[in-house]
C-alpha positions as CSV (number, residue, x, y, z in Angstrom):
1,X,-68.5,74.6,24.2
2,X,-67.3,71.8,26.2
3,X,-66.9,72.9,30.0
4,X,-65.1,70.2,32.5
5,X,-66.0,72.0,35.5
6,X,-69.9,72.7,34.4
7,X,-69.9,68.7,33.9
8,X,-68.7,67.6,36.7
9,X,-71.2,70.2,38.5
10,X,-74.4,68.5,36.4
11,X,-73.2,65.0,37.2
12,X,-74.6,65.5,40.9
13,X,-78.4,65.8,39.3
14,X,-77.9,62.5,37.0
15,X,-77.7,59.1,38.5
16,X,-74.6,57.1,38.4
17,X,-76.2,54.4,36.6
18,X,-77.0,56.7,33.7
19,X,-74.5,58.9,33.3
20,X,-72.8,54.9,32.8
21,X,-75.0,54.8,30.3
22,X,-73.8,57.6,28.5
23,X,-70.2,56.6,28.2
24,X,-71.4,53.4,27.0
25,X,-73.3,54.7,24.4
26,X,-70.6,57.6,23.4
27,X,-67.9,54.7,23.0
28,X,-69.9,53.0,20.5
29,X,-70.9,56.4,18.9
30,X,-69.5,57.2,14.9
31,X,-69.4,59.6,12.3
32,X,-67.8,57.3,9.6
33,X,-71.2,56.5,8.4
34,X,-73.9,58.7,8.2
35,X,-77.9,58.9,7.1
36,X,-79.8,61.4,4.8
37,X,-83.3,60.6,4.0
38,X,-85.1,62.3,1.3
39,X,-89.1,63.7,1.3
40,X,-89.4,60.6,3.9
41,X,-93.4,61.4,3.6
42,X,-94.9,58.6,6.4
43,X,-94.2,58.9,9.8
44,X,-93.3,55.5,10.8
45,X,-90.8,54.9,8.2
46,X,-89.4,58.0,9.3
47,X,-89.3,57.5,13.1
48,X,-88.2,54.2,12.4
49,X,-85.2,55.3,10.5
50,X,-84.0,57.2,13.4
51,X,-84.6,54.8,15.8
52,X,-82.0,52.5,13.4
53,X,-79.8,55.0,13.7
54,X,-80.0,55.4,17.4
55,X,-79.6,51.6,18.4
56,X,-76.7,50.9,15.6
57,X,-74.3,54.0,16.8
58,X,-75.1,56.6,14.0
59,X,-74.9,60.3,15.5
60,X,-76.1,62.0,12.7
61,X,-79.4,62.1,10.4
62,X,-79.1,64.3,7.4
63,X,-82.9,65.5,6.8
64,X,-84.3,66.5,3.7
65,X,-87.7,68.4,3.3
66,X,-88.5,69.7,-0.2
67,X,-91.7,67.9,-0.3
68,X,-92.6,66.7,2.5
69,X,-92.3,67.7,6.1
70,X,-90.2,65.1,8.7
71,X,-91.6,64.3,11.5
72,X,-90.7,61.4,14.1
73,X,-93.5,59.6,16.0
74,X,-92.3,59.3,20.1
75,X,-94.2,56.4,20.1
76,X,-92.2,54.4,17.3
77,X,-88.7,56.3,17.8
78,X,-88.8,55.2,21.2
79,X,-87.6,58.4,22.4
80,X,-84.2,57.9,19.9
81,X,-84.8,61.7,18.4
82,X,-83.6,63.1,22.2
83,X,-79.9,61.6,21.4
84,X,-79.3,61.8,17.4
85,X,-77.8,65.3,15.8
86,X,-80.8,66.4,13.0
87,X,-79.1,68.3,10.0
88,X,-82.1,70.0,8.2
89,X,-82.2,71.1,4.9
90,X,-85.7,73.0,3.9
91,X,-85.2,76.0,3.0
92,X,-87.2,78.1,0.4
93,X,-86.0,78.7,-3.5
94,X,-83.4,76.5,-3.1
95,X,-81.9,72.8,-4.1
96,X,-82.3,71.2,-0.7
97,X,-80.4,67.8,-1.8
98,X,-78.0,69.6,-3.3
99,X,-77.4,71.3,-0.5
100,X,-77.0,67.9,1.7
101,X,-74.8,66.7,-0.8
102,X,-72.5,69.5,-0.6
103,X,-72.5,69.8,2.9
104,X,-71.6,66.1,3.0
105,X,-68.7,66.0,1.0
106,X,-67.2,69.2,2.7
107,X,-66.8,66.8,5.5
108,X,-65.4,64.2,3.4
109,X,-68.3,61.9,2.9
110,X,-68.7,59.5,0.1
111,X,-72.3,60.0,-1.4
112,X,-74.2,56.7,-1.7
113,X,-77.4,55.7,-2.9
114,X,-79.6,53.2,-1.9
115,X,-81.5,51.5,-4.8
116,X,-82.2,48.3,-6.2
117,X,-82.7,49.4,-9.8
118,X,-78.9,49.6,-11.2
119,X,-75.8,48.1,-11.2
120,X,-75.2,48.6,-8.0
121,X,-72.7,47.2,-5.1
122,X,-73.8,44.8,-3.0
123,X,-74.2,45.0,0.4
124,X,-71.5,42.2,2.1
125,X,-69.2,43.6,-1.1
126,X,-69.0,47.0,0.1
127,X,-65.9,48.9,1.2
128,X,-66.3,50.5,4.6
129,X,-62.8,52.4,4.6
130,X,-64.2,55.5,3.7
131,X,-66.6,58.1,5.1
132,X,-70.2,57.6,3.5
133,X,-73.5,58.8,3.5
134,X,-76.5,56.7,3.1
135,X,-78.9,58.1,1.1
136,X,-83.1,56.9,1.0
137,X,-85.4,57.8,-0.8
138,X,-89.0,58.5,-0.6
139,X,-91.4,55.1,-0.5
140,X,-92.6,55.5,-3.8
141,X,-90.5,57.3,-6.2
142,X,-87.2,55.9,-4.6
143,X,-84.3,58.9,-4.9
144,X,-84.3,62.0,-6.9
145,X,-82.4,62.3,-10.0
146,X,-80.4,65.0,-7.9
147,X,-79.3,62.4,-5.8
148,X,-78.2,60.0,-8.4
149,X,-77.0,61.8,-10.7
150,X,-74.4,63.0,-8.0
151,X,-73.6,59.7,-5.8
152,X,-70.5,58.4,-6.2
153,X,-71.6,55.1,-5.5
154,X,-74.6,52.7,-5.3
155,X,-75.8,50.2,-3.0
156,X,-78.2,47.4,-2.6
157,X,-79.2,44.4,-0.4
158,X,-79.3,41.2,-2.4
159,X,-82.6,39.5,-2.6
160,X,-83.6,36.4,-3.7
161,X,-88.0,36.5,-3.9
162,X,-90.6,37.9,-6.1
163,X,-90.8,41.6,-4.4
164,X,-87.8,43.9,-5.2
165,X,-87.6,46.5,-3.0
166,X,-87.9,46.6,1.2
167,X,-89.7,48.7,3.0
168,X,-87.4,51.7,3.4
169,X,-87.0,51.3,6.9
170,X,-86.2,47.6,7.0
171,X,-83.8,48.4,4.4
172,X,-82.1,51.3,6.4
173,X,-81.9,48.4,9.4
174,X,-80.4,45.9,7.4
175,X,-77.5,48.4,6.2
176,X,-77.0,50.1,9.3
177,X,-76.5,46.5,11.4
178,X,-74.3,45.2,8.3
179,X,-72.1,48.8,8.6
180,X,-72.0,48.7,12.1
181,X,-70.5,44.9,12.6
182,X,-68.4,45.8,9.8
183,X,-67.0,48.5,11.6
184,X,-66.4,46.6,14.7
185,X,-64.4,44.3,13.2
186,X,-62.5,46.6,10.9
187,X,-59.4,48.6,12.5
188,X,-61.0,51.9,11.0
189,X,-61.0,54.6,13.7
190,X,-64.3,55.0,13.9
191,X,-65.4,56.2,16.9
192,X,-66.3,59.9,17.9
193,X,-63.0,62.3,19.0
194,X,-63.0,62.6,22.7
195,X,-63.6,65.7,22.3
196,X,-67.0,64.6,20.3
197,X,-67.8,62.3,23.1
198,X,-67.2,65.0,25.7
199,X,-69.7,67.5,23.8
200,X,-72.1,64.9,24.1
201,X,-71.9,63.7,27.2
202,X,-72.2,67.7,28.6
203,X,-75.7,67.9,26.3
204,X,-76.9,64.3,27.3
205,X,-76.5,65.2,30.7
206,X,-78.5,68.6,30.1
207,X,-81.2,66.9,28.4
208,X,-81.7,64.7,31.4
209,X,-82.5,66.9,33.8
210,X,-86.1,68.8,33.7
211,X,-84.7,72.2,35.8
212,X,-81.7,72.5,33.9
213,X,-82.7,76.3,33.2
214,X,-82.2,76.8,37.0
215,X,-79.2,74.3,37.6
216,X,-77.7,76.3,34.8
217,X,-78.2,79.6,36.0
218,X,-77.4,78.4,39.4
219,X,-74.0,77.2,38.1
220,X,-73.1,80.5,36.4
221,X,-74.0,82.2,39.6
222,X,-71.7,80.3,42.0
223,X,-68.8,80.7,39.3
224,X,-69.6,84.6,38.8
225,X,-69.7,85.2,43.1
């Protein structure tokens, strides 16, 4: 719950220069697009991936683990993982990317895969008005059926050479950078709600300080007296 008075009490503990930062960062934050990798099984495609979505203004990364369990190296993320919103889907007995999918499109996302292997759109051809969801798949296999059997559209990044497929995390840069110019060009309201940008800005400025137990607690205290 966003709380104007708590902020303005945790911006005394957080530099000037980042909480700057911050609102540079939220202004340039969106949910039009969004990520969901599937049984992503090597760590440095993985971190990778969410350091993509970090530096090209992606809030959200949609997680799947049927297989394989995510994890993000600190070392290649470069410390992105602290600021993106994880959605995790591993539960037991159940159709994780299903569940993705449907949790997607109840929020008015387009389902799109990523593939090489069909007739599929091509990247500078693709039409940015709508909410989507970038689905990639794991290094080997590519996407599960589940995913294409339900996608309401496919995409792919023209290539010209011998090899046919990218590494999947140079293929999740090259989309995110060709969705994000796009969008900064495009009179799409894009960015987060101020609202959104507020919520944020109250956890960022949490997450950057190391007592924030005992700020907290102090804060509540002072407010309760």
């Amino acid at each position: 719950m966003v709380d104007q008075k708590y902020i303005e009490f945790l911006e005394q503990f957080v530099t000037e220069k980042r909480r700057n930062l911050f609102q540079e960062v939220l202004e340039n934050r969106t949910r039009h697009f969004t990520v969901a990798i599937e049984d992503i099984f090597q760590p440095h495609n993985a971190s990778a991936i969410v350091r993509s979505c970090d530096v090209f203004g992606l809030q959200d990364l949609h997680v799947i683990e049927s297989k394989y369990e995510f994890y993000a190296s600190r070392l290649v993320a470069k410390g992105a993982q602290k600021w993106i919103d994880f959605n995790m889907y591993n539960q037991k007995d159940t159709n994780n990317t299903l569940n993705c999918i449907d949790n997607l499109r109840s929020k008015g996302y387009k389902i799109i895969a990523t593939t090489p292997h069909n007739d599929s759109c091509l990247l500078q051809d693709f039409d940015i008005s709508q909410k989507s969801a970038f689905f990639f798949g794991v290094e080997k296999q590519g996407l599960s059926k589940d995913v294409m059997d339900n996608a309401d559209g496919f995409l792919k990044i023209p290539m010209v050479g011998f090899t046919e497929s990218l590494n999947i995390s140079v293929a999740a840069a090259i989309i995110l950078q060709n969705m994000n110019e796009k969008l900064k060009k495009s009179a799409i309201d894009w960015k987060l709600t101020e609202y959104e940008r507020t919520e944020k800005y109250q956890e960022w400025l949490e997450k950057s300080i190391k007592s924030i137990k005992k700020i907290k607690a102090k804060y509540y205290y002072e407010i309760s007296s």
